[in-house]
BAROPA-759482 format. One record per atom (N, C-alpha, C): residue number from 1; residue in three letters; atom name; x, y, z. Coordinates in pm, whole numbers, always signed. Layout:
BEGIN
  nr rest atom      x      y      z
 NUM  ALA   CA      X      Y      Z
...
end
This chain:
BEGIN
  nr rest atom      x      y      z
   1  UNK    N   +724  +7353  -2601
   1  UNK   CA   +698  +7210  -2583
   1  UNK    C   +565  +7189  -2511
   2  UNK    N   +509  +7091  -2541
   2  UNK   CA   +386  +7086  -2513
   2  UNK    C   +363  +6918  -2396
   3  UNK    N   +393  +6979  -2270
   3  UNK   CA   +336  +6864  -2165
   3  UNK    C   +236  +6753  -2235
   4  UNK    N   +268  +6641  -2158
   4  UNK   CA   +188  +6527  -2152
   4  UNK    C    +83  +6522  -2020
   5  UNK    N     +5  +6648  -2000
   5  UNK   CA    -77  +6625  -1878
   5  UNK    C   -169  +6520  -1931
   6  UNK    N   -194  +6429  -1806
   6  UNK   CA   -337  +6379  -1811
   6  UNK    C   -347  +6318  -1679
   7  UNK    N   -429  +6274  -1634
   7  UNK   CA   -444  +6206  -1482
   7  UNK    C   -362  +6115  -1415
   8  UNK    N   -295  +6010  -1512
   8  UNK   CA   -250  +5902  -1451
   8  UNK    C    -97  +5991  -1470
   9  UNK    N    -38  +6064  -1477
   9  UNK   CA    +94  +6113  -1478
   9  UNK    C    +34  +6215  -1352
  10  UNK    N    -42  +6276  -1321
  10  UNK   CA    -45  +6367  -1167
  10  UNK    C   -102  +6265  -1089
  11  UNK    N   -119  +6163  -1056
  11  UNK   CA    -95  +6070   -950
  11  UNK    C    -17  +5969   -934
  12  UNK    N    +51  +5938  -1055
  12  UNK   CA   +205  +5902  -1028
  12  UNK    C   +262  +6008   -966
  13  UNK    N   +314  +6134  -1014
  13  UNK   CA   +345  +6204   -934
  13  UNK    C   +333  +6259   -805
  14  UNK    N   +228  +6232   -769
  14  UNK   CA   +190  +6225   -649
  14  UNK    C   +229  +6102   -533
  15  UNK    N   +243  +6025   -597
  15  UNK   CA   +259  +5900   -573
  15  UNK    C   +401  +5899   -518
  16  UNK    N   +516  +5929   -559
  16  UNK   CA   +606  +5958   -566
  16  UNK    C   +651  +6061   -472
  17  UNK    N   +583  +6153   -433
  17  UNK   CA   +600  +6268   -396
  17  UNK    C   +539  +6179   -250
  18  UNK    N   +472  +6135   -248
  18  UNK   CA   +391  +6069    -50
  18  UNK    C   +537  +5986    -20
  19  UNK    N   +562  +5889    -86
  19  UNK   CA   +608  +5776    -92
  19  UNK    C   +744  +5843    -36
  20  UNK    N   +828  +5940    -76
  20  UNK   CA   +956  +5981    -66
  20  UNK    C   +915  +6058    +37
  21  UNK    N   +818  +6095   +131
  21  UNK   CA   +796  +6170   +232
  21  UNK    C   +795  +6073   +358
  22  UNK    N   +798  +5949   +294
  22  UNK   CA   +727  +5794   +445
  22  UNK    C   +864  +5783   +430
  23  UNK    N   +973  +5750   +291
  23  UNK   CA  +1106  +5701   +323
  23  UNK    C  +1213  +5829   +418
  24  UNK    N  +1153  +5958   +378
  24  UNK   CA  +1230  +6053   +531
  24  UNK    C  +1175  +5994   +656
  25  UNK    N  +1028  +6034   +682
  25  UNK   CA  +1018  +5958   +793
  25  UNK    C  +1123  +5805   +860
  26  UNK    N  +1089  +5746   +747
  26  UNK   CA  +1138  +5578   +796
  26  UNK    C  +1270  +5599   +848
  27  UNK    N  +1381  +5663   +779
  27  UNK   CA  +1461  +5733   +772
  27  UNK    C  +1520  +5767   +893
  28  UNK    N  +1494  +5925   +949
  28  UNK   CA  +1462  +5983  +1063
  28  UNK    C  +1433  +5897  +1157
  29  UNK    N  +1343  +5809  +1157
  29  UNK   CA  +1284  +5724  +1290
  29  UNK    C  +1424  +5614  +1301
  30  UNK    N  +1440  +5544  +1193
  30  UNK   CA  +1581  +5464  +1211
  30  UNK    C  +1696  +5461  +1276
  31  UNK    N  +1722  +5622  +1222
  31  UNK   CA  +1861  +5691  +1306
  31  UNK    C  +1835  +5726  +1446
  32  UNK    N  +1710  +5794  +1419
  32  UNK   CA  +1685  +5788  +1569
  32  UNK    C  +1677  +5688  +1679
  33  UNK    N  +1605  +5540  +1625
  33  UNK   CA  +1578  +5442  +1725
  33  UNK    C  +1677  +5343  +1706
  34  UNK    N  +1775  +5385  +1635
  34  UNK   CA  +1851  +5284  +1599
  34  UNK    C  +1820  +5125  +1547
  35  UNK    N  +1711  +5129  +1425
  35  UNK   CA  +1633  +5014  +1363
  35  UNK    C  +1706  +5008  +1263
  36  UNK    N  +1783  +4887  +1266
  36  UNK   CA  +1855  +4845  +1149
  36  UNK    C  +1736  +4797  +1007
  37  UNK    N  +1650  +4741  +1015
  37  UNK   CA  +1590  +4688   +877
  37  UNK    C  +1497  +4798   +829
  38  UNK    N  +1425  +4936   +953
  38  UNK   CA  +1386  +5028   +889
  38  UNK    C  +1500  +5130   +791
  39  UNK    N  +1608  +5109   +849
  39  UNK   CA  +1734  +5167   +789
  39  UNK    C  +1738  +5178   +651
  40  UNK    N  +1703  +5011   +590
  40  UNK   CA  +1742  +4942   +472
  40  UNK    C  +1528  +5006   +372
  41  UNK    N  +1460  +4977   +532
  41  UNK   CA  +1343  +4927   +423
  41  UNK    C  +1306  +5162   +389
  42  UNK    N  +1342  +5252   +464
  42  UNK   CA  +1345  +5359   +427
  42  UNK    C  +1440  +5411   +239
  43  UNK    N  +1536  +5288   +237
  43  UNK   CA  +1612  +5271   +115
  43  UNK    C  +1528  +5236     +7
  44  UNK    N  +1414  +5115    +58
  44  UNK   CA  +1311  +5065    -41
  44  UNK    C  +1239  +5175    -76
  45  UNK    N  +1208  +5262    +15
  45  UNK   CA  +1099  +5379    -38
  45  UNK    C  +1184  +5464   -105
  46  UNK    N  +1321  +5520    -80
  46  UNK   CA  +1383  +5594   -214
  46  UNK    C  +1368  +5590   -311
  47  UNK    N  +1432  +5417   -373
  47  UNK   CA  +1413  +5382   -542
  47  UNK    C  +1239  +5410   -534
  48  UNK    N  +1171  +5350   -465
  48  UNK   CA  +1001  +5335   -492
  48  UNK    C   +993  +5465   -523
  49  UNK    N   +985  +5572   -463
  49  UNK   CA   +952  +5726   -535
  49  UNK    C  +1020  +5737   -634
  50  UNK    N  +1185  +5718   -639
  50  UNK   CA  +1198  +5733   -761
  50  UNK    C  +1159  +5672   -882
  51  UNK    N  +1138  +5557   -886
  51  UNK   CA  +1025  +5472   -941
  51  UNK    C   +920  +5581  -1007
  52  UNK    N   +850  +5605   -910
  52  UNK   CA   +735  +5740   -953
  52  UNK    C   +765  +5832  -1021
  53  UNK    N   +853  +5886   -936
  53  UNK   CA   +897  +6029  -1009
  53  UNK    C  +1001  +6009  -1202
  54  UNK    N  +1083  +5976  -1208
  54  UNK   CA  +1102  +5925  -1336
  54  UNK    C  +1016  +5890  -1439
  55  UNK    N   +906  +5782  -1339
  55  UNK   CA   +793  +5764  -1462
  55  UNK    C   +716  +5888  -1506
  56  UNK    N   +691  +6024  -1389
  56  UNK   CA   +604  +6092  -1375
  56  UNK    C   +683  +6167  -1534
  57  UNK    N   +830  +6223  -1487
  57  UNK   CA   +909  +6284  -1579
  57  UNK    C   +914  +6250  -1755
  58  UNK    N   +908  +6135  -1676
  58  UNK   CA   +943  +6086  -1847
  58  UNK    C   +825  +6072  -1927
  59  UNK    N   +667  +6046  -1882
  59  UNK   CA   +543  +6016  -1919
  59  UNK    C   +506  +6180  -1968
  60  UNK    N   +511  +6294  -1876
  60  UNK   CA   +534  +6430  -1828
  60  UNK    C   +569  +6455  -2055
  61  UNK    N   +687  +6453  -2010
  61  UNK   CA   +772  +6489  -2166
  61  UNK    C   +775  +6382  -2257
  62  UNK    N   +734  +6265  -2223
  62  UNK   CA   +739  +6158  -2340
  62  UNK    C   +903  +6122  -2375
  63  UNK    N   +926  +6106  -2238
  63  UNK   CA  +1105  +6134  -2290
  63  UNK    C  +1133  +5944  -2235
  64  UNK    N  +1153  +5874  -2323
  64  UNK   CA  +1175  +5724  -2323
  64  UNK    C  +1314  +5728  -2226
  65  UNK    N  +1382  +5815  -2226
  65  UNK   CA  +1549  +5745  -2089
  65  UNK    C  +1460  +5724  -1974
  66  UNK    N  +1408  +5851  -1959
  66  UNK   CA  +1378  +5866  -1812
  66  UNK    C  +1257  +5720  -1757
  67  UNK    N  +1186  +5724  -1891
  67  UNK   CA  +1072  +5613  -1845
  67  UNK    C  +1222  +5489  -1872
  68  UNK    N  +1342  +5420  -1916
  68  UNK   CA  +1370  +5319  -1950
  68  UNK    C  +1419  +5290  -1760
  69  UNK    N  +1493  +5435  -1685
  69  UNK   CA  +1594  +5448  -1580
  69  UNK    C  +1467  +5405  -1465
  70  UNK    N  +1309  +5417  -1503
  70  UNK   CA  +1254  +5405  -1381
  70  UNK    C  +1227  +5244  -1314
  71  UNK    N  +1215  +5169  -1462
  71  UNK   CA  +1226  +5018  -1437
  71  UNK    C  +1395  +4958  -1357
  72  UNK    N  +1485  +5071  -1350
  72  UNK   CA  +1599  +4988  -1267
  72  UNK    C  +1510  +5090  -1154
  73  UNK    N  +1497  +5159  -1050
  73  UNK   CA  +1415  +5235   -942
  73  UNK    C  +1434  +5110   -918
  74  UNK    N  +1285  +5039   -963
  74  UNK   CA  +1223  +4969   -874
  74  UNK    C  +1254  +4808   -855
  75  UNK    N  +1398  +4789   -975
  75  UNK   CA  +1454  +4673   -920
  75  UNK    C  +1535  +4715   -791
  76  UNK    N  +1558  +4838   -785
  76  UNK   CA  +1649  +4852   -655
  76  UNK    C  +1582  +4862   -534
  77  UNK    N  +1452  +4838   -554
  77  UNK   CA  +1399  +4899   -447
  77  UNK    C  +1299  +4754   -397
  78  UNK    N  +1334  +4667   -491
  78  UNK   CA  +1308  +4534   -435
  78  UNK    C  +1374  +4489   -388
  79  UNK    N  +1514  +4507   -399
  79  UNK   CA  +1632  +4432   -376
  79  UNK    C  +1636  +4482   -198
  80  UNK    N  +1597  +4589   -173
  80  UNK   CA  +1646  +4681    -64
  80  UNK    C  +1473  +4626    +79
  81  UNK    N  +1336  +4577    -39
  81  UNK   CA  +1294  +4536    +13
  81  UNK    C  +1344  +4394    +88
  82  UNK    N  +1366  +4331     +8
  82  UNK   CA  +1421  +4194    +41
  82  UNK    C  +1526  +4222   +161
  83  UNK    N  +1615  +4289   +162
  83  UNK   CA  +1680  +4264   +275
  83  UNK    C  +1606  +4323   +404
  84  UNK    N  +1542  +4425   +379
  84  UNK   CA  +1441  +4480   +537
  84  UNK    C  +1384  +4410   +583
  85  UNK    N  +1264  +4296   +473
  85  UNK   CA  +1230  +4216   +567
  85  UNK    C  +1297  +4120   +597
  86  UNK    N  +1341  +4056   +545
  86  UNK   CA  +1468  +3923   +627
  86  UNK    C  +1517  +4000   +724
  87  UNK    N  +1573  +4089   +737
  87  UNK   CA  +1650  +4160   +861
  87  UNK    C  +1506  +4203   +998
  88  UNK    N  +1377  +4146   +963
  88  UNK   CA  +1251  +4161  +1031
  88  UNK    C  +1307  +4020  +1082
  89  UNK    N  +1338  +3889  +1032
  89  UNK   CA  +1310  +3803  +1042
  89  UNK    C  +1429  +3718  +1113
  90  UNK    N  +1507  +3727  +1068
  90  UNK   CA  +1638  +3675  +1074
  90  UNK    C  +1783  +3755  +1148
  91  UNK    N  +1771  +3856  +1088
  91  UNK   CA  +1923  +3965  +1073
  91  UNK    C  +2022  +3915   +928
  92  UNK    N  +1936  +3859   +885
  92  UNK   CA  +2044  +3799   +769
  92  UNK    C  +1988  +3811   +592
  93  UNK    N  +2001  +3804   +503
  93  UNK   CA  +1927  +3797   +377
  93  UNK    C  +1911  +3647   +356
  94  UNK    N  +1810  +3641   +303
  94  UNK   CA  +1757  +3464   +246
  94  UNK    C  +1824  +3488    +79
  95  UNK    N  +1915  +3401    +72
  95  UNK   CA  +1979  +3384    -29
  95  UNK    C  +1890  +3360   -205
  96  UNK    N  +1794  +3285   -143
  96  UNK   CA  +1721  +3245   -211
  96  UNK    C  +1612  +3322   -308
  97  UNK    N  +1585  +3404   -187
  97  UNK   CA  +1466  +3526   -243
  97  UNK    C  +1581  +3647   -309
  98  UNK    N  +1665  +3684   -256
  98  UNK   CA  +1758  +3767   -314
  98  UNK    C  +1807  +3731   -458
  99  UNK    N  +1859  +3604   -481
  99  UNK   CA  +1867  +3550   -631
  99  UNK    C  +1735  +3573   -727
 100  UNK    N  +1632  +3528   -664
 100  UNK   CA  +1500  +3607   -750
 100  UNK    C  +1509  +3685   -795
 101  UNK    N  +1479  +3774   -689
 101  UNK   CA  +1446  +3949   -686
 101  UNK    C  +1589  +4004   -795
 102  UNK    N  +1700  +3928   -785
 102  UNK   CA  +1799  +4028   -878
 102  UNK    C  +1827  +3965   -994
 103  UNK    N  +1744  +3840  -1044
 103  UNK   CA  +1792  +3761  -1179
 103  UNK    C  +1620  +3828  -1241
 104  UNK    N  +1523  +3844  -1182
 104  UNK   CA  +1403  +3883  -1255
 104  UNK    C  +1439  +4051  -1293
 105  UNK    N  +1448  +4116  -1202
 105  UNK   CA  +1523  +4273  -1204
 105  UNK    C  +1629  +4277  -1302
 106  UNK    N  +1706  +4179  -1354
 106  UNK   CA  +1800  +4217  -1384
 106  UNK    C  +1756  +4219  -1565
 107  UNK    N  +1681  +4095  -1560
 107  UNK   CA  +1599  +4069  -1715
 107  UNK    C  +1487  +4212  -1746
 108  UNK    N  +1412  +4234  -1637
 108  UNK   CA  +1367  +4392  -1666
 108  UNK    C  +1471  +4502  -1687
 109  UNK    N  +1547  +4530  -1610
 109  UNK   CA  +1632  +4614  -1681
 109  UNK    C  +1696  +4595  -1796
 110  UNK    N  +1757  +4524  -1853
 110  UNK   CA  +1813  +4484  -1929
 110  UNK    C  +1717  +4509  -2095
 111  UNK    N  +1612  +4428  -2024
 111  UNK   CA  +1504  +4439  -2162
 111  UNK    C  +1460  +4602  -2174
 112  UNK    N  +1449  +4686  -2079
 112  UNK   CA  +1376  +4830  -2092
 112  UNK    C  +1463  +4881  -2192
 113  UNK    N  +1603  +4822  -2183
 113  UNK   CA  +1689  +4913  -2300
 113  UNK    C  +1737  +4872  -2441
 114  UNK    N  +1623  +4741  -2432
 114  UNK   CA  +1699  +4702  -2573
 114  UNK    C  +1565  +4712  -2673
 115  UNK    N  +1598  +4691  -2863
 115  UNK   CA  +1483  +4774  -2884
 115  UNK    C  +1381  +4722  -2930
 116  UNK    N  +1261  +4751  -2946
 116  UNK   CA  +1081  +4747  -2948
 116  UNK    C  +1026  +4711  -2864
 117  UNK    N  +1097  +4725  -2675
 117  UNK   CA  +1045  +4694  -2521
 117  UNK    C  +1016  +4831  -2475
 118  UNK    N   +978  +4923  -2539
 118  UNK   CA   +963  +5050  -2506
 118  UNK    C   +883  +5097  -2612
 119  UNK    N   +756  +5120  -2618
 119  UNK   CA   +628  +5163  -2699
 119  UNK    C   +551  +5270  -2656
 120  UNK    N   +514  +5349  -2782
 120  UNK   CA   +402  +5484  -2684
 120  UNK    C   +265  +5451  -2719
 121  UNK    N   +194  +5455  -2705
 121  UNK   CA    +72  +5421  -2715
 121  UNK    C    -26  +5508  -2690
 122  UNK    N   -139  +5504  -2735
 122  UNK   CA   -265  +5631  -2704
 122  UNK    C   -382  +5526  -2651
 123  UNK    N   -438  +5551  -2568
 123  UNK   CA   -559  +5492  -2458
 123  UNK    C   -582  +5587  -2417
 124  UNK    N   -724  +5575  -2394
 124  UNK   CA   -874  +5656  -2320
 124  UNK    C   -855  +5798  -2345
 125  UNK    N   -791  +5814  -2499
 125  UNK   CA   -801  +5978  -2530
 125  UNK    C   -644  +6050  -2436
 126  UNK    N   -573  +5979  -2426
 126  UNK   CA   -398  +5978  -2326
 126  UNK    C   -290  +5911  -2440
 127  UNK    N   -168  +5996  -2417
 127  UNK   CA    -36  +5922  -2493
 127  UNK    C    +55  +5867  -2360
 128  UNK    N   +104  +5760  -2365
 128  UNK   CA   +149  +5711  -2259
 128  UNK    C   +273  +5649  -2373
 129  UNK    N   +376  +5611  -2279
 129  UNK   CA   +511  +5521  -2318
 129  UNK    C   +465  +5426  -2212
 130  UNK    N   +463  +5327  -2268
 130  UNK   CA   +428  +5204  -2198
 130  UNK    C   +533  +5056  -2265
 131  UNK    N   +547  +4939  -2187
 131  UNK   CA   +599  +4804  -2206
 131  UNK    C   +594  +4750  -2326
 132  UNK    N   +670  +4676  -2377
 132  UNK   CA   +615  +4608  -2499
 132  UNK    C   +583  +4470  -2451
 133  UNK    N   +516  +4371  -2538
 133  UNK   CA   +531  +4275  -2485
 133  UNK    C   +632  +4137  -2389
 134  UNK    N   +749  +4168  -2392
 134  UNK   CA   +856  +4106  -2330
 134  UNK    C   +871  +4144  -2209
 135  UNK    N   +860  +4299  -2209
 135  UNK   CA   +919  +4374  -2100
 135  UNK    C   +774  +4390  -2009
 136  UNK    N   +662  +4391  -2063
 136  UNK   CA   +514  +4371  -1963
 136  UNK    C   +507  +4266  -1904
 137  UNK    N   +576  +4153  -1944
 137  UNK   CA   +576  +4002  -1881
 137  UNK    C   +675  +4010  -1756
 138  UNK    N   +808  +4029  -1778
 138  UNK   CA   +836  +4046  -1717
 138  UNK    C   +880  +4143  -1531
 139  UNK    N   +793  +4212  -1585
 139  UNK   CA   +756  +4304  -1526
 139  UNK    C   +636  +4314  -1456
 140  UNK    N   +586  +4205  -1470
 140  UNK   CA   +447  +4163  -1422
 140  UNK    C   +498  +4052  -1293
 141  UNK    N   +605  +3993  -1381
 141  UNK   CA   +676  +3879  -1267
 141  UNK    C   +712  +3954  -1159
 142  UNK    N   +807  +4055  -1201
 142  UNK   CA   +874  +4113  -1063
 142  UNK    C   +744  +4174   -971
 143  UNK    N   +640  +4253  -1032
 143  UNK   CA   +545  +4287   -966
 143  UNK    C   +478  +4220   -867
 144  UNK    N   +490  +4043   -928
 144  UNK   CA   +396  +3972   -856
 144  UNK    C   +468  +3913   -731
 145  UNK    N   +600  +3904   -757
 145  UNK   CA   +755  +3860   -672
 145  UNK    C   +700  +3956   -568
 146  UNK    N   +735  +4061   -566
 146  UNK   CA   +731  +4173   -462
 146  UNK    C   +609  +4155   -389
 147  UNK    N   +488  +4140   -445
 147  UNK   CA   +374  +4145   -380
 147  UNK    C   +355  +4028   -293
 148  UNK    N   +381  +3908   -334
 148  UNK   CA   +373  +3756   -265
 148  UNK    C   +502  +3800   -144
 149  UNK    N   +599  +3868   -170
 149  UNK   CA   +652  +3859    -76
 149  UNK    C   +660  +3967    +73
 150  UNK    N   +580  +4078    +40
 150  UNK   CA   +516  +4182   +135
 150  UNK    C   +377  +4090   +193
 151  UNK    N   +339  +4040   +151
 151  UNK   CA   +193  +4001   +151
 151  UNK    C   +220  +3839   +267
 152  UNK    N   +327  +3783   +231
 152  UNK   CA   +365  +3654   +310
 152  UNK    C   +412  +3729   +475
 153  UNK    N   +519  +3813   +462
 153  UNK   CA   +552  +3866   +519
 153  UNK    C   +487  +3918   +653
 154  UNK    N   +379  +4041   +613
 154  UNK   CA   +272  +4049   +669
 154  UNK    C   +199  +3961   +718
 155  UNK    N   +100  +3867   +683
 155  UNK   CA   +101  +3795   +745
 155  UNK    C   +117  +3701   +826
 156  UNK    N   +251  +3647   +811
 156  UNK   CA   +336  +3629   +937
 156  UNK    C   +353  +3684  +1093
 157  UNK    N   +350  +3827  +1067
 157  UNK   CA   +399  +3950  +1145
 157  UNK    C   +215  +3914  +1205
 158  UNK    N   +133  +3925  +1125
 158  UNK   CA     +9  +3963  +1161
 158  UNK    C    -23  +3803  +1256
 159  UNK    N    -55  +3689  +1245
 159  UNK   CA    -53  +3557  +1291
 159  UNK    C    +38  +3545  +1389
 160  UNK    N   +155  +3617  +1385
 160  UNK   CA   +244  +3603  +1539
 160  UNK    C   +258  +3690  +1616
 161  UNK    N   +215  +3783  +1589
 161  UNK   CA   +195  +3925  +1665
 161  UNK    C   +139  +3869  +1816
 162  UNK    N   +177  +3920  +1955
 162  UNK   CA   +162  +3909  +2073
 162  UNK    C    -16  +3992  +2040
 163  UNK    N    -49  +3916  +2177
 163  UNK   CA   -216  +3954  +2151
 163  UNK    C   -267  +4129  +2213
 164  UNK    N   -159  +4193  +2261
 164  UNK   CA   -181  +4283  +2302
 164  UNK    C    -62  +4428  +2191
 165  UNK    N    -69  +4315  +2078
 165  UNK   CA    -39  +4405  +1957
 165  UNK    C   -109  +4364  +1779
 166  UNK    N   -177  +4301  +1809
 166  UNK   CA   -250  +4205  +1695
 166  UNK    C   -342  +4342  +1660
 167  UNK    N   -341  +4450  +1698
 167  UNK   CA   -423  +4594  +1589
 167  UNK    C   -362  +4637  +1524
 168  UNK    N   -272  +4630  +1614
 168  UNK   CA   -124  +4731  +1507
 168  UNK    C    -91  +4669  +1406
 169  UNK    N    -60  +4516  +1398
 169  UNK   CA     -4  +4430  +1303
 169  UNK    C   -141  +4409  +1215
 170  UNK    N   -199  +4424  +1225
 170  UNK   CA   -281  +4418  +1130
 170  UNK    C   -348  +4504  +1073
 171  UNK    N   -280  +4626  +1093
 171  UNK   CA   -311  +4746  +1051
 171  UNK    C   -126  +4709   +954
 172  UNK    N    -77  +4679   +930
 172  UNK   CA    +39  +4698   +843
 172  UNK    C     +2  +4531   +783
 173  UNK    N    -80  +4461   +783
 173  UNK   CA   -151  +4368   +716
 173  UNK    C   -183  +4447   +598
 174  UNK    N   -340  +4554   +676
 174  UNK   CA   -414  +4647   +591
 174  UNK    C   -303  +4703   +466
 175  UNK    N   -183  +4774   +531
 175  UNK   CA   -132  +4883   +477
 175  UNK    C    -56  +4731   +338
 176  UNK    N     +2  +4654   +395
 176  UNK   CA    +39  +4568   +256
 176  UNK    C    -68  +4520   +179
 177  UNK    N   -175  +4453   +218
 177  UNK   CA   -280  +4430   +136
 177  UNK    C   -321  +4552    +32
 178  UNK    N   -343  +4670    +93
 178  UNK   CA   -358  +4774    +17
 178  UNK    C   -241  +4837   -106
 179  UNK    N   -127  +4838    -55
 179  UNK   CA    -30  +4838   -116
 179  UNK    C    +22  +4755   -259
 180  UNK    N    -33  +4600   -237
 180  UNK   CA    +25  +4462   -269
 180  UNK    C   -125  +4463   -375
 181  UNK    N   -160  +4342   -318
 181  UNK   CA   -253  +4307   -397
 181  UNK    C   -367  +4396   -463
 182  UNK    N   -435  +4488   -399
 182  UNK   CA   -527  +4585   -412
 182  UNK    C   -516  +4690   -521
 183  UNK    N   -375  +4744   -491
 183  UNK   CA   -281  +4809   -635
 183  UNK    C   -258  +4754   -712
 184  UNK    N   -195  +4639   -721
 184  UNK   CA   -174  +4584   -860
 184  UNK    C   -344  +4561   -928
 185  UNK    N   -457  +4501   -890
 185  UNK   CA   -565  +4521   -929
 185  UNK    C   -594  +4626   -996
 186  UNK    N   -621  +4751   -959
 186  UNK   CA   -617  +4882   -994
 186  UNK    C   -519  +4945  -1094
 187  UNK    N   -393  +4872  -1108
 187  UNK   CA   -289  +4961  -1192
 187  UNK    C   -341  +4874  -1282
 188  UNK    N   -359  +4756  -1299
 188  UNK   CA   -387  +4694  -1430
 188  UNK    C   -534  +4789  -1512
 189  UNK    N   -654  +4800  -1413
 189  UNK   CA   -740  +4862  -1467
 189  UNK    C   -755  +5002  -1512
 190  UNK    N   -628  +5101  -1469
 190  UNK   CA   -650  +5266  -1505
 190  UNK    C   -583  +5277  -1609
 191  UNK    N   -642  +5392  -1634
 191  UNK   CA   -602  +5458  -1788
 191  UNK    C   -697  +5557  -1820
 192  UNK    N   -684  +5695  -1695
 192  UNK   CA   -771  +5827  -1684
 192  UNK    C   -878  +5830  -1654
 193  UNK    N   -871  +5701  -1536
 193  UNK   CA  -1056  +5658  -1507
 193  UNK    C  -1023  +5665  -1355
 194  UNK    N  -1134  +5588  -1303
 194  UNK   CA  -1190  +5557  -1165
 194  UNK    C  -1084  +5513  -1055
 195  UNK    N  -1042  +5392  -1216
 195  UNK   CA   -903  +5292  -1121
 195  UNK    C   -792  +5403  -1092
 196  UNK    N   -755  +5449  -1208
 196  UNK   CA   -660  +5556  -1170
 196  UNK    C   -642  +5660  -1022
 197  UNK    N   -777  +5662   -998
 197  UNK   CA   -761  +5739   -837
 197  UNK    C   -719  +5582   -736
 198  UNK    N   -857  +5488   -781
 198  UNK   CA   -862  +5394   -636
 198  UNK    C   -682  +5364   -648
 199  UNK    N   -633  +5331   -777
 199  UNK   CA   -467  +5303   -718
 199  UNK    C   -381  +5382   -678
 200  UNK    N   -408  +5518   -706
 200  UNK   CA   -308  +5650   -611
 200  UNK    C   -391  +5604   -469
 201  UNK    N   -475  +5581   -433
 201  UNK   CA   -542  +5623   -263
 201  UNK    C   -501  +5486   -212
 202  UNK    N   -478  +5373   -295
 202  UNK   CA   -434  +5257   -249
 202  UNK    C   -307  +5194   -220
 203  UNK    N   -188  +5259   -301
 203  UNK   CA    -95  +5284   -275
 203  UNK    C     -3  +5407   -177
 204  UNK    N    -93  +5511   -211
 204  UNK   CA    -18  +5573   -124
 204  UNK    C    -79  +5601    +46
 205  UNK    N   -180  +5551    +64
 205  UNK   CA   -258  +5532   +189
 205  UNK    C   -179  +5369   +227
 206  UNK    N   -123  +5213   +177
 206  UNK   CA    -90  +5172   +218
 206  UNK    C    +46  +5179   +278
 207  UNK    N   +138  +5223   +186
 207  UNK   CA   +261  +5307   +207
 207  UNK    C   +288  +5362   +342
 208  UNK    N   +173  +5478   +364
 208  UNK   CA   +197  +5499   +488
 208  UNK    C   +154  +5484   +632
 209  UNK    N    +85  +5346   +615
 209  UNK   CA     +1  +5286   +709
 209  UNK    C   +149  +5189   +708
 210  UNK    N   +228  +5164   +648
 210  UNK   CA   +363  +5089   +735
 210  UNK    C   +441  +5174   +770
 211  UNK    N   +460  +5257   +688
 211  UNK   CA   +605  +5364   +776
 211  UNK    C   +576  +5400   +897
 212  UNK    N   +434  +5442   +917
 212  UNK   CA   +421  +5457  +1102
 212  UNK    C   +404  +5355  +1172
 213  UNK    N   +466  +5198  +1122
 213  UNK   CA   +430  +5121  +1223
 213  UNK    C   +580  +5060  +1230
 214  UNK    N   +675  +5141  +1237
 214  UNK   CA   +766  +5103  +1286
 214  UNK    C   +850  +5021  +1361
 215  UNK    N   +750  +4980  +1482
 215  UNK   CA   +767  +4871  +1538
 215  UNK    C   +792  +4757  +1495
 216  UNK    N   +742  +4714  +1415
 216  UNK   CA   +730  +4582  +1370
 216  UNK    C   +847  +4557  +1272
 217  UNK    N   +931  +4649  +1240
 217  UNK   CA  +1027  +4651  +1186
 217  UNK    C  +1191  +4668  +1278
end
């Protein structure tokens, strides 16, 4: 059998591989300090690597389950976002954002498995399994859901932060901006190029510019 190497599958993988190293950390630090929403948001980084890793697998062998199983990952791993930060905020889930996050998730999953939402495609001299049109839309929504809501979040944290912690918080500003908006920029533009690195160094450098800021969680 003949691998699907090409660039954007070894920095997904990679990707995957950082990402599931911040959710031990988050993890570890939780149990240890007894932080209930790092508890939940170390859960977000599970599905998120697995997210990666599935795509890496399935892109890897061209094997369509594994790429269909990675689009539920990362509904779960919104869902798991959503409650970490409300539990930043509240101790409680916002009913509201939770109905989102699991009626948009639920239309991505749903669509990854039903059929001509799953296409392979060849770009920049690469075979990729990629979205079809239904399932790229939607999937663009949840993308943008998640991001507006790390990105609100943060800033919040960053604008109310006590003045003799306003570096730190805005160093997990940095790490969502980088994460959020900056990545999605970049994932739209790669395909065995330039973007393809700036969104591995942008994601997985924001990633772990929050797991060590624990505090704020």
């Amino acid at each position: 059998m003949v691998l699907n190497w090409n660039l954007d599958v070894i920095l997904g993988g990679f990707n995957g591989l950082i990402i599931l190293i911040g959710a031990i950390i988050a993890y570890h630090t939780s149990r240890r300090k007894r932080i209930k929403p790092l508890f939940y948001f170390s859960f977000s980084y599970v599905f998120l690597a697995l997210y990666f890793i599935l795509d890496f697998f399935g892109q890897l062998y061209l094997n369509i389950e594994l790429y269909q199983l990675h689009y539920v990952m990362f509904f779960l791993a919104a869902i798991f976002f959503v409650i970490s930060i409300d539990y930043t905020i509240a101790e409680s889930v916002n009913v509201v954002k939770m109905c989102i996050a699991v009626s948009i998730g639920s239309v991505v999953s749903v669509l990854s498995y039903l059929p001509n939402n799953i296409i392979i495609i060849t770009k920049e001299g690469g075979t990729y399994i990629s979205a079809g049109d239904n399932l790229a839309i939607f999937n663009s929504l949840m993308l943008l859901f998640f991001i507006v809501l790390i990105f609100i979040w943060g800033l919040k944290l960053s604008l109310n932060a006590p003045k003799q912690m306003k570096k730190e918080s805005n160093l997990v500003l940095l790490g969502i901006f980088l994460m959020g908006p900056v990545d999605f920029i970049f994932y739209t533009l790669a395909g065995g190029n330039i973007f393809s690195v700036l969104n591995f160094l942008a994601l997985s450098s924001g990633a772990m510019i929050i797991v060590k800021r624990e505090k704020f969680l």
